[in-house]
FIZASE-797445 format. One record per residue: x, y, z of N, C-alpha, C in turn. Coordinates in steps of 0.2 Angstrom, whole numbers, padded with zeros to 4 digits, always signed. Atoms other than C-alpha are relative to their C-alpha. Example, Ala and Ser with C-alpha at 12.3 -4.5 7.8 and 13.67 -1.06 7.14 Angstrom:
BEGIN
+0004-0006+0000+0062-0022+0039+0004+0006+0000;-0004-0006-0001+0068-0005+0036-0004+0005+0003;
END
This chain:
BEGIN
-0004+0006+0000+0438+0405+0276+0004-0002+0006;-0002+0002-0006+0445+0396+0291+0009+0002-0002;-0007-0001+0001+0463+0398+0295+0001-0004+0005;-0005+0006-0005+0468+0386+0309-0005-0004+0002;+0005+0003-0001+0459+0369+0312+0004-0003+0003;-0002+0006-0004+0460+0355+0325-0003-0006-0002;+0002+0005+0000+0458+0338+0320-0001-0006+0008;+0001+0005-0008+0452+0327+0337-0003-0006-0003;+0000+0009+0004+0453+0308+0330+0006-0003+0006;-0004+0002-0001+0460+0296+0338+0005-0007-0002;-0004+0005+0006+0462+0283+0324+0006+0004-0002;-0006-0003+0003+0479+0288+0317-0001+0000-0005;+0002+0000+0008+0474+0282+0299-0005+0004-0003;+0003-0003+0002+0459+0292+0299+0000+0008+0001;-0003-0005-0001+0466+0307+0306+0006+0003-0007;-0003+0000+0007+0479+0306+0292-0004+0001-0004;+0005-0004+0007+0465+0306+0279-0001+0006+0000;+0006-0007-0001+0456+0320+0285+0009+0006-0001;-0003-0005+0000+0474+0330+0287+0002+0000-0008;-0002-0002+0007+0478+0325+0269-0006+0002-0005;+0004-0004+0004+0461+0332+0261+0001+0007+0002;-0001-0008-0003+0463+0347+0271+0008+0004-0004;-0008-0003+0001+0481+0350+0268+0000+0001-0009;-0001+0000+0008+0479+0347+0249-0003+0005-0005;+0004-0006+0005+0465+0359+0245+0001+0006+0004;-0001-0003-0003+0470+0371+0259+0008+0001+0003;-0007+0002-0002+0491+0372+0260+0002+0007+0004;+0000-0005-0007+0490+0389+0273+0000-0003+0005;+0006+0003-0007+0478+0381+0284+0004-0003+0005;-0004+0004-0009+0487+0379+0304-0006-0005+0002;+0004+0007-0002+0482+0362+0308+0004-0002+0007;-0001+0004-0008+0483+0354+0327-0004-0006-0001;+0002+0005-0002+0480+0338+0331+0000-0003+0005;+0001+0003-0009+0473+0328+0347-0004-0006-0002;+0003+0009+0001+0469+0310+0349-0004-0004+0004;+0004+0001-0006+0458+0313+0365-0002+0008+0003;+0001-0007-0001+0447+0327+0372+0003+0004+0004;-0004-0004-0006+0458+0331+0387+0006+0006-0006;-0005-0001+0004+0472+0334+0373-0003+0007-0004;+0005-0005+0003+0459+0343+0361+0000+0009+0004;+0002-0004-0006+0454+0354+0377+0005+0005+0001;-0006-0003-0002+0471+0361+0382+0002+0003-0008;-0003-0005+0007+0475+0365+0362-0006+0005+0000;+0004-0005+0005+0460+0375+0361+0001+0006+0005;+0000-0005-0007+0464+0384+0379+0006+0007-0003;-0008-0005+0003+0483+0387+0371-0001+0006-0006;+0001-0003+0005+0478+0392+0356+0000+0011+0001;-0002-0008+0000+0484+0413+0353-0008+0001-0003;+0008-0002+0005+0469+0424+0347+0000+0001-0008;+0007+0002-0003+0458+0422+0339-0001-0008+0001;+0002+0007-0002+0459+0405+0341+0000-0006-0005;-0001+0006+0005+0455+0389+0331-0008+0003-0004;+0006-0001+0003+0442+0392+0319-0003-0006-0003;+0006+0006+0001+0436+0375+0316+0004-0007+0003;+0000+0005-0002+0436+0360+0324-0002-0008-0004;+0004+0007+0004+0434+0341+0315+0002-0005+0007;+0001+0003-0008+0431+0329+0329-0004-0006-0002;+0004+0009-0002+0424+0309+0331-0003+0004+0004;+0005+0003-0008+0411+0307+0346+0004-0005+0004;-0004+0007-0007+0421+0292+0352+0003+0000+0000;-0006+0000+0000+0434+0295+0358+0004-0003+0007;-0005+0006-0008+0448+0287+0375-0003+0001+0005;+0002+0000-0007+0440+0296+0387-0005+0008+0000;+0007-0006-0001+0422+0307+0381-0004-0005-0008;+0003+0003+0005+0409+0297+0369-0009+0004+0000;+0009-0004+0002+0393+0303+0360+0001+0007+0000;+0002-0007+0002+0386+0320+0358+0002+0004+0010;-0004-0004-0007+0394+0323+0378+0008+0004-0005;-0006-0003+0001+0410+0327+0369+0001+0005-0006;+0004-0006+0002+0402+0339+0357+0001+0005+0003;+0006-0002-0006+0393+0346+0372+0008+0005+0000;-0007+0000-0002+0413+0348+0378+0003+0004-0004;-0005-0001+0004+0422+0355+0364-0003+0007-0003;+0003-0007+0003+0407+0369+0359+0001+0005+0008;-0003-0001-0007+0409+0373+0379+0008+0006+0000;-0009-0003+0001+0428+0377+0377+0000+0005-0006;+0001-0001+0008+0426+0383+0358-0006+0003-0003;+0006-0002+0003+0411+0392+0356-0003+0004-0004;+0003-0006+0006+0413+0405+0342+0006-0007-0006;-0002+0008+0004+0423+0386+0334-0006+0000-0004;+0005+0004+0006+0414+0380+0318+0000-0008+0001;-0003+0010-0004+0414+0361+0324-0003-0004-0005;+0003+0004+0005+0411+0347+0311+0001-0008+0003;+0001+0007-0003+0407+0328+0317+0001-0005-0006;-0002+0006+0005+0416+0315+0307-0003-0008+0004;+0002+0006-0003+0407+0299+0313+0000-0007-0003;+0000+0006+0003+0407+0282+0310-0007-0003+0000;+0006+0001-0002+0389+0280+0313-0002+0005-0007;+0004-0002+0003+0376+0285+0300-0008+0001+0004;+0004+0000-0002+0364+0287+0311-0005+0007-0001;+0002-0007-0003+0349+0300+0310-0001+0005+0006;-0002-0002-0006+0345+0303+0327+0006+0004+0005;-0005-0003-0003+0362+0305+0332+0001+0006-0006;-0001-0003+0004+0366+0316+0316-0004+0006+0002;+0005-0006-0003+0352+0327+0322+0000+0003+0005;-0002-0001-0005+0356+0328+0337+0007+0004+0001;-0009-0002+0001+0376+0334+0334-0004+0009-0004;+0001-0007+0001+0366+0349+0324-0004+0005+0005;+0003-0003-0006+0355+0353+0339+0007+0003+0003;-0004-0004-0004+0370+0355+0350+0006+0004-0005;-0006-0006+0003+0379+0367+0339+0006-0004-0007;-0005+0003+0006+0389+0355+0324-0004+0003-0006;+0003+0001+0005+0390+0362+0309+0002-0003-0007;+0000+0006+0005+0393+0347+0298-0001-0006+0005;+0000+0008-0003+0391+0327+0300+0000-0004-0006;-0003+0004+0006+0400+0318+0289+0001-0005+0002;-0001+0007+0000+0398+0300+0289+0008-0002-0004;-0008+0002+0003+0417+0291+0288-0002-0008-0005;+0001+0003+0007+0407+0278+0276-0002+0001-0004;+0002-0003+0010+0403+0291+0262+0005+0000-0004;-0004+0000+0004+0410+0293+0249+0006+0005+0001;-0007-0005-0003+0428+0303+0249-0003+0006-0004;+0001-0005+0003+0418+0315+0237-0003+0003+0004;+0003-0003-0004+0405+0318+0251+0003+0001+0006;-0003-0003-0005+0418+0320+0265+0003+0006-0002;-0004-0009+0002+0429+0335+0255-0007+0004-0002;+0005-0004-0001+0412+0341+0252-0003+0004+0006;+0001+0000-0005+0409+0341+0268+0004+0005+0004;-0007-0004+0000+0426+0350+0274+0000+0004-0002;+0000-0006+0003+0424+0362+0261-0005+0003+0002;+0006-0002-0004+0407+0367+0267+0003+0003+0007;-0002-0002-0009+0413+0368+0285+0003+0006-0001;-0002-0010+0000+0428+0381+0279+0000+0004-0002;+0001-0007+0006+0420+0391+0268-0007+0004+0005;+0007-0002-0003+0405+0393+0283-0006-0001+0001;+0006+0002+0001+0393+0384+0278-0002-0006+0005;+0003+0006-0003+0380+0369+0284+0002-0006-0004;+0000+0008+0002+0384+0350+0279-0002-0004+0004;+0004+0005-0003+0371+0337+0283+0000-0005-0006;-0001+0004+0005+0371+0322+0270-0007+0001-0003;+0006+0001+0003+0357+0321+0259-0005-0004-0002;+0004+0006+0002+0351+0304+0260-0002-0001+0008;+0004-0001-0008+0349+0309+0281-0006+0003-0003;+0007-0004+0004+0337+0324+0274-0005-0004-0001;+0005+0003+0002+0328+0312+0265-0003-0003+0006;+0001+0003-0006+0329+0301+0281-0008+0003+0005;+0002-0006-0003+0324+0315+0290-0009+0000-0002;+0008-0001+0000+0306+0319+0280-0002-0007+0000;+0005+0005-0001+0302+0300+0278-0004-0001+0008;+0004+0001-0008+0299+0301+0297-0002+0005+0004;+0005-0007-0002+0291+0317+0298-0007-0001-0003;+0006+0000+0003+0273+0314+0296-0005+0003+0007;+0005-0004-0006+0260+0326+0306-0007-0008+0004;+0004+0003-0003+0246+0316+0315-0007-0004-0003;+0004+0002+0001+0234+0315+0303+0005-0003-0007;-0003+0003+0003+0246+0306+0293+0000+0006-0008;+0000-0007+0006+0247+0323+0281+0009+0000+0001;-0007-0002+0000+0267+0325+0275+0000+0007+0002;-0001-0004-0002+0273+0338+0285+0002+0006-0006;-0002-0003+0004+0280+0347+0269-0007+0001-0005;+0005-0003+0002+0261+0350+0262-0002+0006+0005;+0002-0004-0006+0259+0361+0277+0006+0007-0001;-0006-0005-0003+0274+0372+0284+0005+0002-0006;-0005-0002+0004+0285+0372+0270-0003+0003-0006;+0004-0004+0004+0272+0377+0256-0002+0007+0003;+0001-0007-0003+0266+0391+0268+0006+0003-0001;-0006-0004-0001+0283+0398+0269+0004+0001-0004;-0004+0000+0005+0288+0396+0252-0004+0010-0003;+0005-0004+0002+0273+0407+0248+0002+0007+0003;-0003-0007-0005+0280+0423+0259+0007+0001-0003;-0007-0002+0001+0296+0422+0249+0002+0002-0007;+0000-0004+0008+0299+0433+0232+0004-0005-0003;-0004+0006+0005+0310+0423+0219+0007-0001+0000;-0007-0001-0002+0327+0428+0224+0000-0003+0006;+0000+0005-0006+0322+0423+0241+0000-0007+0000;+0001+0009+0001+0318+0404+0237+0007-0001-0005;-0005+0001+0003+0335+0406+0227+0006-0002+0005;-0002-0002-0006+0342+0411+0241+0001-0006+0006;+0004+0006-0006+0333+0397+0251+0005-0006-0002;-0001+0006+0004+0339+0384+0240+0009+0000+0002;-0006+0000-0004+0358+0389+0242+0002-0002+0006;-0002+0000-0005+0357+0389+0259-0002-0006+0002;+0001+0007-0003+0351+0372+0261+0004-0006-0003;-0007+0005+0002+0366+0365+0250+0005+0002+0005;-0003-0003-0005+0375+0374+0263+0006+0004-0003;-0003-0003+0004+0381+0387+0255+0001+0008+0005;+0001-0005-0003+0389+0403+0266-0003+0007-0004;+0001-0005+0001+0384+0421+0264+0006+0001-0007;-0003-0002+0005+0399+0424+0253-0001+0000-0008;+0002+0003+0003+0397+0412+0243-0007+0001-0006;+0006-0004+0003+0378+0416+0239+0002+0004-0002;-0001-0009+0004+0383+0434+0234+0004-0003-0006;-0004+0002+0007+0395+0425+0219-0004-0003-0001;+0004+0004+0005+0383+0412+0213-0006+0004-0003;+0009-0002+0004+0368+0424+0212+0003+0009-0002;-0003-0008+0005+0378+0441+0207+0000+0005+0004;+0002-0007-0004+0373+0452+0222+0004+0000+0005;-0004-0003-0005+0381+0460+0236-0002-0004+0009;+0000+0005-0005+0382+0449+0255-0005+0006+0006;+0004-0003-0005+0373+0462+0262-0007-0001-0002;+0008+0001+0001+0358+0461+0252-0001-0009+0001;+0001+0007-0004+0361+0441+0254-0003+0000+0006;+0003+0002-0007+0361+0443+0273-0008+0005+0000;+0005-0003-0004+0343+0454+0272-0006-0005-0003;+0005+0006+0001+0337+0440+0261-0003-0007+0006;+0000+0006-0006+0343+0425+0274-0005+0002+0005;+0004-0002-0006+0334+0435+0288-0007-0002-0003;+0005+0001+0004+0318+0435+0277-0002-0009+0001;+0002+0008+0002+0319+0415+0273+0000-0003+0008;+0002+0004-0008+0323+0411+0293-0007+0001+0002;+0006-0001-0005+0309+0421+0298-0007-0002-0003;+0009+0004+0004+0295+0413+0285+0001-0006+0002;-0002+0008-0004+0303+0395+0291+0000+0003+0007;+0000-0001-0006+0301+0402+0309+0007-0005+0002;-0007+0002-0001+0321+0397+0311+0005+0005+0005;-0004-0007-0003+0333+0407+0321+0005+0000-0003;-0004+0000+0002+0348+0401+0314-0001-0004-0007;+0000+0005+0007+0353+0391+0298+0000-0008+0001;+0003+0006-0003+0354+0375+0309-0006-0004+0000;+0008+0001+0000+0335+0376+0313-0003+0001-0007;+0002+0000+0008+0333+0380+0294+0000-0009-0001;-0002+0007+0002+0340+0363+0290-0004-0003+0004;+0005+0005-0003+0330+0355+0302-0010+0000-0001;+0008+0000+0002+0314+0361+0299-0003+0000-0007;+0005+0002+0005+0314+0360+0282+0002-0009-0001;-0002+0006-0001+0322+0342+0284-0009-0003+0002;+0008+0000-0001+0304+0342+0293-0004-0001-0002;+0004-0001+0005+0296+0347+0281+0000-0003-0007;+0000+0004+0007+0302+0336+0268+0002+0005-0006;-0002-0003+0004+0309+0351+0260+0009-0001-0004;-0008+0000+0006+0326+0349+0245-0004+0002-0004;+0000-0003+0005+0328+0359+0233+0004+0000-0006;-0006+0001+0004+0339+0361+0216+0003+0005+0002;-0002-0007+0000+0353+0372+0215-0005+0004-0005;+0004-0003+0001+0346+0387+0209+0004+0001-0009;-0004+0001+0006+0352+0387+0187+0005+0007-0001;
END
């Protein structure tokens, strides 16, 4: 569970939102604020160890725009959990934010149910990506011979995973961290994490990131598991 966040907004009003879902579900949680990346930059310099452990952050900001100011903030902050509140719903860009290391992207036109979703994912360690990008995502995954990428890559790699694995799987693609997994399914975080390795390495994934992407590829969603 994170313990000190920077919110990097330069909207005032939107910055306020985000400190008051945070502050509400989270009344520990040391929060900093910056209203531009230079500002950002320097708190995460000052910051005592171990540092900031999550980052919420626009792309456009006075003076660093798009996935450069990402680029920037993982740079300086690179064991940071970084999450991208955008104004854009875009997939490309959205895809692109979990390439360079975000792990969330919470559009500022969802619902307020899917931004605290969002947040809460982020400090609990998990992944958040929207579920109507995902979709995005497979509609415009199709291999060459117009075959859905998810009759291929994603049924092979289902088939290499025992029943707990694919449970496993499923969690983790609601973006659920390790911990988490081990309460929902009753078992211990260690055999969680011998599971995850298992489902990276049948998704030829490295991280959890690449997870999401390749099964987004794949046209792969799942239910939670009952």
């Amino acid at each position: 569970m994170a313990r000190t966040l920077l919110v990097v907004e330069d909207h005032a009003l939107v910055s306020e939102g985000i400190l008051k879902v945070v502050t509400s579900r989270w009344p520990d949680l040391t929060v900093h604020q910056a209203a531009d990346l230079a500002s950002a930059l320097r708190c995460l310099e000052a910051a005592t160890p171990p540092g900031i452990d999550v980052v919420i952050t626009d792309l456009n900001l006075p003076d660093a725009q798009g996935l450069d100011t990402l680029v920037q903030l993982r740079a300086h902050a690179p064991l940071a959990r970084i999450g991208v509140v955008s104004g854009s719903n875009d997939l490309a860009l959205a895809l692109g934010c979990l390439r360079e290391g975000a792990c969330a992207f919470v559009p500022k036109a969802g619902s307020l149910a899917h931004f605290t979703e969002g947040l809460r994912t982020l400090a609990h360690g998990g992944i958040y990506f929207p579920r109507e990008l995902l979709a995005q995502a497979h509609a415009a995954a199709v291999y060459p011979d117009d075959t859905p990428a998810g009759d291929t890559a994603a049924r092979t790699a289902s088939t290499r995973l025992t029943p707990r694995q694919l449970e496993v799987r499923a969690l983790l693609l609601h973006g659920l961290a390790n911990a988490l997994i081990a309460d929902q399914l009753g078992i211990s975080e260690e055999t969680v994490k011998l599971h995850v390795r298992a489902v990276l390495r049948a998704h030829g994934a490295h991280n959890r990131v690449q997870l999401l992407l390749n099964c987004a590829r794949d046209g792969l969603t799942e239910p939670l598991p009952s």
